[in-house]
C-alpha positions in Angstrom: 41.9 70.5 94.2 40.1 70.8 90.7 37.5 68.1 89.8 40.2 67.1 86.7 42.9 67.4 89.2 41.4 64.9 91.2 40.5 62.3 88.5 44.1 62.6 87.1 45.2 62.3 90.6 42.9 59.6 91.4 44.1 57.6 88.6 47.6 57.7 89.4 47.1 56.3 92.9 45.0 53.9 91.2 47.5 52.4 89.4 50.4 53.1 91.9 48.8 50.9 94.7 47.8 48.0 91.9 51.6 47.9 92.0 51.7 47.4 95.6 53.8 44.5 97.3 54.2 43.6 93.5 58.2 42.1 93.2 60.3 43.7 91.0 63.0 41.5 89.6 65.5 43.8 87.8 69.1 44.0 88.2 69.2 41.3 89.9 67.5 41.8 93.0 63.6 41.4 94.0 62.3 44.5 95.8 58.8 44.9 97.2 57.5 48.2 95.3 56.2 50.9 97.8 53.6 53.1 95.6 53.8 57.4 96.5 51.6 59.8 94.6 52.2 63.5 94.3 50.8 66.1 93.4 52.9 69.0 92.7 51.4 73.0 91.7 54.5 74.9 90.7 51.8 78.2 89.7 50.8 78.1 93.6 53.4 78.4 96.0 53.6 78.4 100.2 54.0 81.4 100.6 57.8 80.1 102.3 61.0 80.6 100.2 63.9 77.7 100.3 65.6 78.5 103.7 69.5 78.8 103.6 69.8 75.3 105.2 72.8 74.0 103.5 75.3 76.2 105.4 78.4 74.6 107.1 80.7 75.0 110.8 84.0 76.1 108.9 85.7 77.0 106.0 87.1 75.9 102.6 90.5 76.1 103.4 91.8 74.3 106.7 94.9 71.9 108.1 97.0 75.1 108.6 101.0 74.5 108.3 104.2 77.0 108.2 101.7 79.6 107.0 99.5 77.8 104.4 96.8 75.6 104.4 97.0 72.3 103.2 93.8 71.7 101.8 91.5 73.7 99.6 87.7 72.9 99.2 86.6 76.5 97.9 85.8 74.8 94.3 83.0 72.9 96.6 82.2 75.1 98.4 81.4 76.8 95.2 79.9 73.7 93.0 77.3 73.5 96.4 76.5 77.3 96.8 77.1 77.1 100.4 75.2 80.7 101.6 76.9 80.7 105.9 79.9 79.5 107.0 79.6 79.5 110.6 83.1 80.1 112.7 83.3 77.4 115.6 86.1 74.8 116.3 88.2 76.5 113.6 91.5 74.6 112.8 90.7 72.6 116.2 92.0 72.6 118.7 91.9 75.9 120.4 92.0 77.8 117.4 95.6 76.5 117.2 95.9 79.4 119.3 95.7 81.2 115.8 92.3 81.4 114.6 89.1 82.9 115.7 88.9 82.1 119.2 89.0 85.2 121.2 92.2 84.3 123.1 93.5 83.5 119.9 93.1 87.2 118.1 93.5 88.9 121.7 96.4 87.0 123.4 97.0 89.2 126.3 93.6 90.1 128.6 95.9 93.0 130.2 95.5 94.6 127.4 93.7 97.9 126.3 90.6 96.8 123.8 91.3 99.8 121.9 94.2 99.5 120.8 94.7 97.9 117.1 98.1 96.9 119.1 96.3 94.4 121.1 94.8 92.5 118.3 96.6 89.3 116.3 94.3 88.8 113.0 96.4 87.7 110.6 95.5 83.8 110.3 92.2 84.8 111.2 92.2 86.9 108.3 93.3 84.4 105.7 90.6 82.2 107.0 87.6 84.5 107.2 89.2 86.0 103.1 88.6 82.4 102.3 85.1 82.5 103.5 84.3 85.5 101.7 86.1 84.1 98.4 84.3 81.2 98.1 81.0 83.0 98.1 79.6 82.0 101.5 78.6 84.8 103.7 80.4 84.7 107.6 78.7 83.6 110.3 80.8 84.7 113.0 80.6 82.5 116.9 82.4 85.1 119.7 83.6 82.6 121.9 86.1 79.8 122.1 86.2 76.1 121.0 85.5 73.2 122.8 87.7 71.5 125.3 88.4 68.2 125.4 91.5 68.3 127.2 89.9 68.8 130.7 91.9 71.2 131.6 89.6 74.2 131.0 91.9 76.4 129.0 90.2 79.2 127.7 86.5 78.2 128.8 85.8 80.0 131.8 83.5 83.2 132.3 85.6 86.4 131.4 87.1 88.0 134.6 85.4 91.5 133.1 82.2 90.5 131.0 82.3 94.9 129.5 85.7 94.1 128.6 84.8 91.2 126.7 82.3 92.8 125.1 84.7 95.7 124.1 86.8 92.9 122.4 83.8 91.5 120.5 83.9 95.1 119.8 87.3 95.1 118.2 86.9 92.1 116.4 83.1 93.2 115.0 85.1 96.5 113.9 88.2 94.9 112.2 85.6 92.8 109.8 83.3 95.4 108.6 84.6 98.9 109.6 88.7 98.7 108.2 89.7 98.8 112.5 93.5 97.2 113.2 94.1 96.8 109.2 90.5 95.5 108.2 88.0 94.7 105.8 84.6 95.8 105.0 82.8 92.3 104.6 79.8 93.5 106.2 79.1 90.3 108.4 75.6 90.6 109.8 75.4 87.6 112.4 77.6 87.5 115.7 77.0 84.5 117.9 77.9 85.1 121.7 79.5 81.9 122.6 78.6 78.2 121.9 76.9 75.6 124.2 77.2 77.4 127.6 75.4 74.4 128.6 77.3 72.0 128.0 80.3 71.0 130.7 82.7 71.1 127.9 82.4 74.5 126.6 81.7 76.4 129.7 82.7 76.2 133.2 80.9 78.5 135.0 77.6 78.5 136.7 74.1 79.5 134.2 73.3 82.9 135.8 77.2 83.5 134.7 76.3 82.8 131.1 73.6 84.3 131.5 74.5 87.8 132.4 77.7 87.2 129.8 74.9 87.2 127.0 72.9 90.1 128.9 76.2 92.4 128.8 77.1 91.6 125.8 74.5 92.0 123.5 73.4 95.1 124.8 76.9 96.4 124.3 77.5 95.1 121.2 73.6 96.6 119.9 74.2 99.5 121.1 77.7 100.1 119.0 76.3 98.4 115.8 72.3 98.3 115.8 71.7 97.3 112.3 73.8 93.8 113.2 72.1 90.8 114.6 73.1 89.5 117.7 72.4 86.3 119.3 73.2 82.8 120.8 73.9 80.8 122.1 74.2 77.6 120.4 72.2 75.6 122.6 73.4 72.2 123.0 69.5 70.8 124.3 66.4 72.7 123.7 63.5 72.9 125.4 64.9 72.2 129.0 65.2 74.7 131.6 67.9 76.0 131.0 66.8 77.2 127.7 63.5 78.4 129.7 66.0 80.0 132.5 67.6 82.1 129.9 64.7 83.2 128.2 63.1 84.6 132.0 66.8 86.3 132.7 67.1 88.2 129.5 63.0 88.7 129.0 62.9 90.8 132.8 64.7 93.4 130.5 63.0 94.2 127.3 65.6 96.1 125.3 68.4 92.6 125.6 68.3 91.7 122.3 67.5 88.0 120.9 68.1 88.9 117.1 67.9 84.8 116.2 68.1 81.5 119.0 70.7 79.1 117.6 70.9 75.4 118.9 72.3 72.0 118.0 70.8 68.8 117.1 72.4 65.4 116.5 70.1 62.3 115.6 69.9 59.3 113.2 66.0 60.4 113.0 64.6 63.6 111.0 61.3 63.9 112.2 63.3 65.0 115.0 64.3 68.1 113.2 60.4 68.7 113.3 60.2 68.2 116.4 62.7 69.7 118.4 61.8 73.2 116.0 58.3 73.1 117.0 59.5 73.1 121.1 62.0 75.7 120.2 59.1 77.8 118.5 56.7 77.4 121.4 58.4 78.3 124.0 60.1 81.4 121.8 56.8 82.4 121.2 56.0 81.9 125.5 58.8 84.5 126.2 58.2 87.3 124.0 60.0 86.4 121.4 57.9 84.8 118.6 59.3 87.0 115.7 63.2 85.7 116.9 64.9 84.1 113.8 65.2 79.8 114.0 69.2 78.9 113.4 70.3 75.4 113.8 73.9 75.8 113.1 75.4 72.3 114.5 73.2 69.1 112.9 74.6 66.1 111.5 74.0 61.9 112.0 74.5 60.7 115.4 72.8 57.3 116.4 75.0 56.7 119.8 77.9 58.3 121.2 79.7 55.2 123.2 82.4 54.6 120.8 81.9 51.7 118.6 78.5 53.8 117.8 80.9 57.2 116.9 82.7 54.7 114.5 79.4 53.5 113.0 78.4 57.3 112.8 81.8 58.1 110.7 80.8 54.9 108.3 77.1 56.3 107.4 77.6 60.2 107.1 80.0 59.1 104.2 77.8 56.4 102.5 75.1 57.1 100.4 72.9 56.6 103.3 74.8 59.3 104.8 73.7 61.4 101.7 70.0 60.4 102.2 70.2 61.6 105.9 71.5 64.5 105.0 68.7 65.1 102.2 66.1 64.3 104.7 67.3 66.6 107.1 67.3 69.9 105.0 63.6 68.5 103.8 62.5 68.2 107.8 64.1 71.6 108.7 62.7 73.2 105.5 59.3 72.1 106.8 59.6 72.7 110.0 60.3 76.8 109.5 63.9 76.7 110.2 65.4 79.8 109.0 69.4 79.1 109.0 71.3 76.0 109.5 75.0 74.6 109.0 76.4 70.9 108.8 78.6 70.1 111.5 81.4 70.0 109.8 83.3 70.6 106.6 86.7 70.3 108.2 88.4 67.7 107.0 89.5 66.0 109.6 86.4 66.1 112.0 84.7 62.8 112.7 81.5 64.7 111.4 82.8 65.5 107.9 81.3 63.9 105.3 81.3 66.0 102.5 84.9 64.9 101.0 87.9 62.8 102.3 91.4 63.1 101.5 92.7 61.4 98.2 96.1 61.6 96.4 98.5 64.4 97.0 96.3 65.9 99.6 93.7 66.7 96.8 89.8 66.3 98.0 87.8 63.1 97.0 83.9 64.6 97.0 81.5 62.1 99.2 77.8 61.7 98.3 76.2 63.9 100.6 78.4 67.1 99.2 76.3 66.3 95.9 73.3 66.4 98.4 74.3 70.4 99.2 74.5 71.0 95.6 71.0 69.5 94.9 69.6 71.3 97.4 71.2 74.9 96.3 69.4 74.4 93.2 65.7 74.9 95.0 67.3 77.1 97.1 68.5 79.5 94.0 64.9 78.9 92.4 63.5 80.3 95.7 59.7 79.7 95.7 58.5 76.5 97.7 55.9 74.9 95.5 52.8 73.9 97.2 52.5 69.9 96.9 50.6 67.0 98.6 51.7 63.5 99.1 49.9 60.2 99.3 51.4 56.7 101.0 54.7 59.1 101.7 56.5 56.6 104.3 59.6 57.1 104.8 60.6 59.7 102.1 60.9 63.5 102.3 60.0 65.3 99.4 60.2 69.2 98.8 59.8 71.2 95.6 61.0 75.0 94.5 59.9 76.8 91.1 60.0 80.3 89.6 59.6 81.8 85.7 63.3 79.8 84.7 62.6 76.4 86.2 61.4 74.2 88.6 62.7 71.1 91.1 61.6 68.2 93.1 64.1 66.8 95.4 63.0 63.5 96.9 64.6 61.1 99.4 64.2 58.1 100.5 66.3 57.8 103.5 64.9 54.8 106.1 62.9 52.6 103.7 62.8 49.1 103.9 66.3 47.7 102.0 64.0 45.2 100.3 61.5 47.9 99.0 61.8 50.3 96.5 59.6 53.4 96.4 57.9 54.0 92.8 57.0 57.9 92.5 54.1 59.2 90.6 54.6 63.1 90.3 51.6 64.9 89.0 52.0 68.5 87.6 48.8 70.3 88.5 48.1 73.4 86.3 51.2 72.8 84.3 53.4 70.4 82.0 57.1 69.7 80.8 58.5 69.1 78.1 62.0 67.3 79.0 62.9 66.4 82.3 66.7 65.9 83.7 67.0 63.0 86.3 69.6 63.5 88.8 70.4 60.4 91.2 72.6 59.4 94.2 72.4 55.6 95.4 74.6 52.7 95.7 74.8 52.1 93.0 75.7 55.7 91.5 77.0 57.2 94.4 79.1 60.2 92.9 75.4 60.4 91.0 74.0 59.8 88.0 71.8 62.0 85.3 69.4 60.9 83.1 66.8 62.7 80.7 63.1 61.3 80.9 62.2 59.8 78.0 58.4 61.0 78.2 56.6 64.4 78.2 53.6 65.6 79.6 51.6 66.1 83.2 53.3 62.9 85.0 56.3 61.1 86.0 57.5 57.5 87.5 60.2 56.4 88.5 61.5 54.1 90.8 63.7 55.7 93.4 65.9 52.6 95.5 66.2 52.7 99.6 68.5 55.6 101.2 68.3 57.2 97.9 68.3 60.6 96.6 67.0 62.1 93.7 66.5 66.1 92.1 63.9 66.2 89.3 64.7 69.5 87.3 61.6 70.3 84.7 61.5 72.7 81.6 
């Protein structure tokens, strides 16, 4: 850092810890004031670009009925810039024996793979043209949905693993090269089944699964090379089964590994750090260091016993909810994750909290859907800014800029409910010249925008706890 850099910034924390424990008695309510300094170099970036984090599991149009769907969240979908929509527990359960599932689009597993005949894609169709029409690219899961009935429908290993593959085939064909009636969407990731280790979503034994993946990518490569081809949606990382998977499909150096999705569910974001830095190392212990990072199930979770799952519901539709949420693309943006999607923007999942329903079936927006939308805006300005904090605690803070404009997005998700965090942000090499305040809290929880009254190198504001806030500068 530059000698004046380091006064200015000196300064700043300075005054920012004078304020420490200091009460603060406005609006009625006495919070302790929690100083953070940063400094913030929008000429000097990472070297990273903002990740497509803010994807989601499912589509803008869901609750199927007598051929239409009853709800209709592309204008979201659209208002957040959601860039992957990934295809798993579509219009649950089972697909509805419509959508997506492979037993869903090939009903009869007599039949020939070949034939357009032995395809049925039309509600799959209207789902994935919704996809595409709401701007979101299609992640696409080759598998089936989970069972919670115990009766193990359509979760057992395929009697013919080539046939399967020959399917995936079919279905790969229909989507991007006009096969059975199609389209030309160009969809670029297939996912070869979801959580194969996991009871509920696979009943037979790992090696099974194991060659499953091994036949089918190499089948599916070989027809479409410039696709990439993965799985498998790991329900745990870093356990052996993940290390058992790696050895099977590593003893054969042309299986390909195009990207390792898994899942994580947690009240905590550091463990978004962590649980990408195990996945990382023991990528990188197999051969297969350059494999692309995609967490494409993530959502709050503090307990799964069932007044817990109720608890769960309550926050990922609070503000709180939207601080998580924040907090989570800010740990996964730092911790090198190159894909991710929100389990789930179906309406009526448990893990939706992006809208609810309101009057006349129309979608009420919740706060954490404004979340995605602040996020998309340092996503479309691309560049992560180099920054350093001081006395960070329990905020995240991450920061995007190009030539047109720069953003801070901030979060203050786990801070003490008596404190409030006052944040100093320094603009090294640089100044604005009007700044627009965007806020989520509780007490602006559809949020708020203000414009900063000041000009110049630095800002303060106070930010209150489980908070969120996106700084854009000019």
């Amino acid at each position: 850092m530059k000698k004046a850099a380091m006064i200015a910034f000196a300064a700043i924390l300075a005054g920012a810890l004078a304020l420490l424990l200091l009460k603060n008695r406005g609006e009625g309510k006495n919070y302790e004031i929690y100083p953070i300094a940063v400094v913030i170099d929008f000429f000097q970036n990472t070297g990273e670009t903002i990740k497509p984090l803010h994807g989601v599991n499912n589509g803008p149009k869901f609750n199927y009925e007598d051929g239409t769907f009853r709800h209709d969240a592309t204008k979201y979908f659209k208002q957040a810039g959601i860039p992957y929509v990934r295809t798993h527990d579509s219009e649950y359960p089972y697909g509805k024996d419509l959508f997506i599932d492979i037993h869903c689009v090939f009903p009869d597993m007599e039949a020939d793979p070949s034939l357009e005949s032995s395809y049925h894609f039309a509600e799959s169709d209207q789902y994935i043209e919704a996809i595409v029409n709401s701007g979101s690219q299609v992640f696409f899961r080759l598998g089936e949905s989970i069972d919670h009935s115990g009766n193990d429908l359509y979760i057992n290993p395929p009697a013919d693993y080539e046939k399967w593959a020959r399917i995936c085939e079919g279905i790969i064909r229909h989507y991007n090269e006009g096969f059975a009636d199609g389209f030309y969407y160009g969809i670029e990731y297939w996912e070869i089944w979801n959580e194969p280790d996991n009871s509920p979503m696979w009943t037979g034994t790992d090696e099974q699964y194991y060659e499953l993946y091994k036949t089918c990518s190499l089948y599916l490569k070989s027809k479409f090379p410039e696709l990439k081809i993965g799985g498998y949606g790991a329900a745990g990382t870093g356990d052996d089964y993940m290390r058992e998977f790696l050895t099977y499909i590593s003893q054969d150096e042309n299986v390909p590994l195009d990207f390792f999705s898994w899942h994580i569910y947690t009240a905590y974001p550091a463990d978004f750090l962590s649980a990408t830095a195990s996945v990382k190392e023991i990528l990188e212990e197999y051969g297969y260091g350059e494999t692309e990072l995609i967490l494409d199930e993530w959502n709050y979770v503090n307990g799964w016993d069932e007044q817990s799952i109720l608890r769960n519901f309550e926050v990922l539709r609070s503000t709180k909810g939207a601080a998580y949420a924040a907090s989570a693309l800010i740990s996964m943006q730092n911790a090198g994750v190159d894909m991710a999607m929100y389990y789930d923007a179906h309406l009526l999942d448990i893990f939706c909290g992006l809208y609810e329903e309101g009057f006349l079936d129309r979608l009420r927006a919740l706060p954490s859907l404004k979340v995605f939308e602040y996020f998309n805006r340092l996503y479309e300005l691309g560049n992560e800014a180099e920054l350093s904090v001081e006395a960070q605690g329990n905020t995240f803070i991450c920061a995007a800029g190009n030539e047109t404009g720069k953003a801070v997005l901030v979060s203050s998700y786990g801070l003490d409910p008596e404190t409030k965090a006052r944040l100093t942000i320094y603009l090294k090499n640089g100044y604005y010249t009007s700044a627009q305040i965007h806020t989520i809290d509780s007490k602006h929880p559809k949020g708020k925008t203000v414009k900063a009254k000041q000009r110049g190198t630095d800002l303060v504001l106070d930010i209150l706890p489980d908070s969120v806030v996106l700084i854009e500068f000019n």
